[in-house]
C-alpha positions in Angstrom: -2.3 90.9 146.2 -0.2 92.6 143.2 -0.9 95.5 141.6 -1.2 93.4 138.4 -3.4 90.5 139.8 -5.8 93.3 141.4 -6.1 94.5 137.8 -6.4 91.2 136.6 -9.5 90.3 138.5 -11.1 93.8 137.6 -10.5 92.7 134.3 -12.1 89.4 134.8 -14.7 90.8 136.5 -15.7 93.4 133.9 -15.7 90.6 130.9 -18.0 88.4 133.1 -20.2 91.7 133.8 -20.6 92.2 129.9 -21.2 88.5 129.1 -24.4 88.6 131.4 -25.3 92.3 129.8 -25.5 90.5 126.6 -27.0 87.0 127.8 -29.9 89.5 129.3 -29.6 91.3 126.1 -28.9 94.3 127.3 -26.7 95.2 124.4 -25.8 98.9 124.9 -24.4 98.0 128.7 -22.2 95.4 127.2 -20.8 97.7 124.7 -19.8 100.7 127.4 -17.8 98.1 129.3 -16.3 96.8 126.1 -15.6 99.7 123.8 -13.2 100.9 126.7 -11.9 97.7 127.3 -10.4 97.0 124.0 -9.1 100.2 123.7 -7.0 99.8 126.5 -6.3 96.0 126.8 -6.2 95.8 122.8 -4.5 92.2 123.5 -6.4 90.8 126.3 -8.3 88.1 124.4 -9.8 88.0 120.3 -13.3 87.0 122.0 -13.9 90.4 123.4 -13.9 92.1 119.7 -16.4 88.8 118.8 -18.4 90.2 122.3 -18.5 93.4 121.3 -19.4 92.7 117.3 -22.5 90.5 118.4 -23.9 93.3 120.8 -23.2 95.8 117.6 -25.2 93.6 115.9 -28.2 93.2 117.9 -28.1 97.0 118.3 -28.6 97.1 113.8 -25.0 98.5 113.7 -24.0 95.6 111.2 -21.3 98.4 110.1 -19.8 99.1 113.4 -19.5 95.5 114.0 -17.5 94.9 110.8 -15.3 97.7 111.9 -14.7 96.1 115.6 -13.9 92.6 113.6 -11.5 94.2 111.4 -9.8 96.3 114.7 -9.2 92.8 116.2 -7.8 90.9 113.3 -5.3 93.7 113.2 -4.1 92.1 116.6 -4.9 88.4 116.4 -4.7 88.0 112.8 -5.3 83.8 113.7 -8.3 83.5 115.3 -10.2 81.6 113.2 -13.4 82.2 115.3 -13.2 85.9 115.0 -12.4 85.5 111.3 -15.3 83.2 111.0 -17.9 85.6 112.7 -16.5 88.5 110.4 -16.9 86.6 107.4 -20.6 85.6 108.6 -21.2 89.3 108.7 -19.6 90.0 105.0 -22.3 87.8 103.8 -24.9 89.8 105.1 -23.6 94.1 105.4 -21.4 94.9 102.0 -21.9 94.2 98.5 -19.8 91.3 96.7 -17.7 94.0 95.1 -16.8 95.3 98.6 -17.0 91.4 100.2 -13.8 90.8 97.8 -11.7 93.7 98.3 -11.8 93.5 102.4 -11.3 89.6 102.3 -8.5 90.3 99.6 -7.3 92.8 102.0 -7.6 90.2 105.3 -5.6 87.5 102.9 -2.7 89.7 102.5 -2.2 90.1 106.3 -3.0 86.2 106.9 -2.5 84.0 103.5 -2.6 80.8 105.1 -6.0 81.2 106.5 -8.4 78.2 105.7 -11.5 80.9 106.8 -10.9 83.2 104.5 -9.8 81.2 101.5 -12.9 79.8 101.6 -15.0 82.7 102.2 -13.2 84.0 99.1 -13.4 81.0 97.3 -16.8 80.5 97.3 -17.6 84.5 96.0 -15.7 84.0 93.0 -17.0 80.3 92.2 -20.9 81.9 92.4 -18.9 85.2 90.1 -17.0 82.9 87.8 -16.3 79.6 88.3 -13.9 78.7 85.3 -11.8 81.7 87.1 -8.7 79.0 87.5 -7.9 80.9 91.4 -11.2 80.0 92.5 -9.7 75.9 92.0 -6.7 76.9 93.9 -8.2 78.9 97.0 -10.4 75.7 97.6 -8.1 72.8 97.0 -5.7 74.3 99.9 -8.9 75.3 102.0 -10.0 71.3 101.7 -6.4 70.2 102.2 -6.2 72.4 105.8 -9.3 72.0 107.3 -9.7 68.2 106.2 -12.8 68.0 108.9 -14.9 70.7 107.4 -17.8 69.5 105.3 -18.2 73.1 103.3 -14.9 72.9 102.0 -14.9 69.2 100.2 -18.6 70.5 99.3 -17.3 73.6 97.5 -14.5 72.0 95.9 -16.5 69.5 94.5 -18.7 72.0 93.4 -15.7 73.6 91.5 -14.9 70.5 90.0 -18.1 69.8 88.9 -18.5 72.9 86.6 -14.6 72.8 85.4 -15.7 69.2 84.2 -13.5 67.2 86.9 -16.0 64.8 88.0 -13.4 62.4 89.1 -11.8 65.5 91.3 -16.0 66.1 92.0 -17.0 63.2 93.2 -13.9 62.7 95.7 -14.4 65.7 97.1 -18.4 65.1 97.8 -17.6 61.4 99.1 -15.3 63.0 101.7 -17.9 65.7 102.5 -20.2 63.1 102.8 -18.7 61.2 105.2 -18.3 64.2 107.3 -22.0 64.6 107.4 -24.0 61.6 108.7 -26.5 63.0 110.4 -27.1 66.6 108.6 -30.1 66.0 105.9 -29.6 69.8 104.5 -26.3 69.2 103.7 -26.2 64.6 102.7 -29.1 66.5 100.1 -27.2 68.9 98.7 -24.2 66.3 98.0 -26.4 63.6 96.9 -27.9 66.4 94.5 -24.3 67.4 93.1 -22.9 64.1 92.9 -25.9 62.7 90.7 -25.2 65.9 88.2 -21.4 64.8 88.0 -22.2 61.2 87.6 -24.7 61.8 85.0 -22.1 64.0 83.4 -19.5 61.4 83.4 -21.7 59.1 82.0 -23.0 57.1 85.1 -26.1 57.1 84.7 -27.4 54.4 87.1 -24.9 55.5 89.9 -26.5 59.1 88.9 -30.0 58.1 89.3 -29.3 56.5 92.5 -27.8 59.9 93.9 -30.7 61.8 92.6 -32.9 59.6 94.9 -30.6 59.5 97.7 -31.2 63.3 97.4 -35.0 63.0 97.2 -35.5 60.9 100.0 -33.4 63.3 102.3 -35.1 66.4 100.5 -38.6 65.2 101.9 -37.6 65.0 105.7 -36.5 68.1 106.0 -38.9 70.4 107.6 -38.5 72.8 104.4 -37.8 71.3 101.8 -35.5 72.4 99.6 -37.1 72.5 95.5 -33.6 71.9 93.9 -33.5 68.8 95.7 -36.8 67.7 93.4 -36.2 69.6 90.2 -32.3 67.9 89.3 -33.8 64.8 89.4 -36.8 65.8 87.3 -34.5 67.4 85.3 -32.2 64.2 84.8 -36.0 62.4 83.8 -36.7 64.9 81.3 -33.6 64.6 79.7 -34.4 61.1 79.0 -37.9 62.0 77.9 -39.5 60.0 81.3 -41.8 62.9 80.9 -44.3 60.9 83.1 -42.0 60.6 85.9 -40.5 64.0 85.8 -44.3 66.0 86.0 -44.8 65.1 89.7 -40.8 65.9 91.0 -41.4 69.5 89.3 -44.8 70.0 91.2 -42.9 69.1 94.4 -40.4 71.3 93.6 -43.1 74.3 92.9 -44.7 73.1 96.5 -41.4 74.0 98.2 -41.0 76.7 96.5 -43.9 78.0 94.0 -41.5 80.8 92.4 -38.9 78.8 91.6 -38.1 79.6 88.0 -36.0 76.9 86.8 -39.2 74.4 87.2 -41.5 77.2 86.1 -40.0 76.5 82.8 -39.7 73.3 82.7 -43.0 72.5 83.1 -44.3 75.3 80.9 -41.6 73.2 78.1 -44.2 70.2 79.6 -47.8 72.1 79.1 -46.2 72.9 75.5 -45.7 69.1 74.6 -49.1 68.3 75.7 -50.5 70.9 73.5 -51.7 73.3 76.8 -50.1 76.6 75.1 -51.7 79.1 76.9 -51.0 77.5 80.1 -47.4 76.8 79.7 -47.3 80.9 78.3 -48.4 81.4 82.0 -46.0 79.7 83.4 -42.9 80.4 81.4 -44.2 84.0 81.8 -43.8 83.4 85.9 -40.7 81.8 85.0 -39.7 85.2 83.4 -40.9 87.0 86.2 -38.2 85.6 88.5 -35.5 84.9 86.9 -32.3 86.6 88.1 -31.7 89.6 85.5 -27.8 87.7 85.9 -29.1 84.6 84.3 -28.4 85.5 81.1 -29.0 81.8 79.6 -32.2 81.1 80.9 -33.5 84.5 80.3 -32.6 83.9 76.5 -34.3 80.6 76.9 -37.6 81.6 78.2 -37.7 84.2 76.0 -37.4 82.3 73.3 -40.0 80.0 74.2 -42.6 82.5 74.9 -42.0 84.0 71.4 -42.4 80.3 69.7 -45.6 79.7 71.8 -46.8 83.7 71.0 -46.1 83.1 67.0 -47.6 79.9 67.1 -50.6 80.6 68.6 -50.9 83.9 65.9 -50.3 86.1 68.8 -47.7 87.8 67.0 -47.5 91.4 68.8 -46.6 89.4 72.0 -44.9 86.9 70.4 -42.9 90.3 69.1 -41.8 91.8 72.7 -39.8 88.7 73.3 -38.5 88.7 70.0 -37.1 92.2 70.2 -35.5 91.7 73.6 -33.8 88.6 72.4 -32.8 91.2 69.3 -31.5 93.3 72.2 -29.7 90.8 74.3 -27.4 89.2 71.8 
């Protein structure tokens, strides 16, 4: 045998030795066969850098595995599956601030890469989704991976809140039919498709999303309370008050801290003339709401001051007051 194929088989033989390390979980042995390895076969293959990320991992390192990621993209700057794991673990070690620079940074070595330009893509649609890059980075994510169901999701999502529900509702049909048989995700399209056909005016077709999305909402083994509330939401909207009570308390089932249909049914308790209830559950709608959400902060606010004043409560109803004063 040849100098080469001897090492070859060593080689071999000390991967296979580190994949049963981490199959026992024995994390640290996998690593002191790996950290080596890489160093000196920097080339051999992208799935020893994955290897040696997951075993970081499972030790906490979270840090030390986002370092090994970016050490092997600097060598296979294509694999998709190490690109994919190192955006999985963006998600979940740095900051968004941080998130954006390194995948900005990633982008610059590899700008075609459909991983990344989503990953992007979807950070600056939750930041600002009118930002008109945000449109770009996922209409050429859609157009190269055609087969992923995220990035039709996404785009539609995009649409949706730049008001393209023509654009939206393409997109979520496509993502759709990529997704027969996952209930999460059929939900979560039914859900955005009934907002963009209610916005176009559809009102039937939107309806019949929204209980699409209901039906698939209440198999899942968590339901999910957005699933329930968008519906209730398109009810109250059209003052089927009746109908809309019961999605809302399925929605606070799933979910009892879920502000959005804290204060819609505190808006409910109100219009029934139940003011100190609906002040306790606008004030639990206050309570958790994101200190981002800016509108609905304002909103709830602003009700709770109303209720306050109305009920002669004025030196509460003055707290809210003064903070919308402060929040312009």
């Amino acid at each position: 045998m040849s100098s080469n194929a001897t090492h070859g088989a060593q080689d071999a033989s000390k991967v296979r030795a580190a994949e049963s390390h981490i199959r026992q979980k024995e994390y640290a042995k996998a690593i002191e066969i790996l950290e080596p390895f890489v160093q000196g076969h920097a080339r051999f293959d992208a799935e020893l850098y994955v290897m040696l990320a997951v075993s970081r991992v499972n030790l906490g390192e979270k840090g030390k595995a986002v370092a090994i990621c970016e050490r092997g993209l600097e060598v296979f700057p294509n694999s998709r599956r190490l690109e994919e794991f190192y955006v999985s673990l963006l998600q979940t070690v740095v900051n968004r601030a941080e998130a954006k620079a390194r995948l900005e940074a990633r982008l610059t070595q590899n700008p075609q890469s459909p991983v990344l330009m989503k990953s992007l893509g979807q950070l600056l649609l939750n930041e600002n989704p009118l930002n008109p890059r945000v449109g770009q980075l996922l209409m050429t994510t859609a157009a190269q991976s055609p087969r992923d169901t995220e990035a039709h999701y996404l785009y539609g999502q995009w649409a949706c809140l730049n008001n393209k529900e023509s654009l939206c509702l393409d997109a979520l049909r496509k993502a759709l039919a990529l997704s027969p048989r996952n209930n999460l995700a059929r939900m979560q399209i039914y859900t955005l498709m009934g907002i963009a056909e209610d916005k176009a005016g559809r009102h039937d077709f939107a309806e019949a999303a929204f209980q699409n999305a209901l039906k698939l909402n209440r198999r899942l083994p968590r339901p999910d309370p957005n699933g329930a509330f968008q519906y209730a939401k398109f009810l109250l909207d059209r003052q089927r008050l009746a109908e809309a009570e019961p999605l809302l308390d399925e929605a606070l089932k799933a979910a009892p801290t879920f502000s959005p249909a804290l204060f819609e049914r505190a808006k409910l308790l109100a219009k029934a003339g139940r003011r100190e209830k609906a002040i306790e559950s606008a004030s639990l709608a206050l309570r958790h709401t994101a200190a981002a959400n800016k509108t609905q902060l304002h909103a709830v606010h602003a009700f709770l001051a109303r209720t306050y004043f109305s009920l002669g409560r004025v030196t509460e109803a003055q707290v809210h007051q003064r903070w919308i004063e402060s929040n312009p």
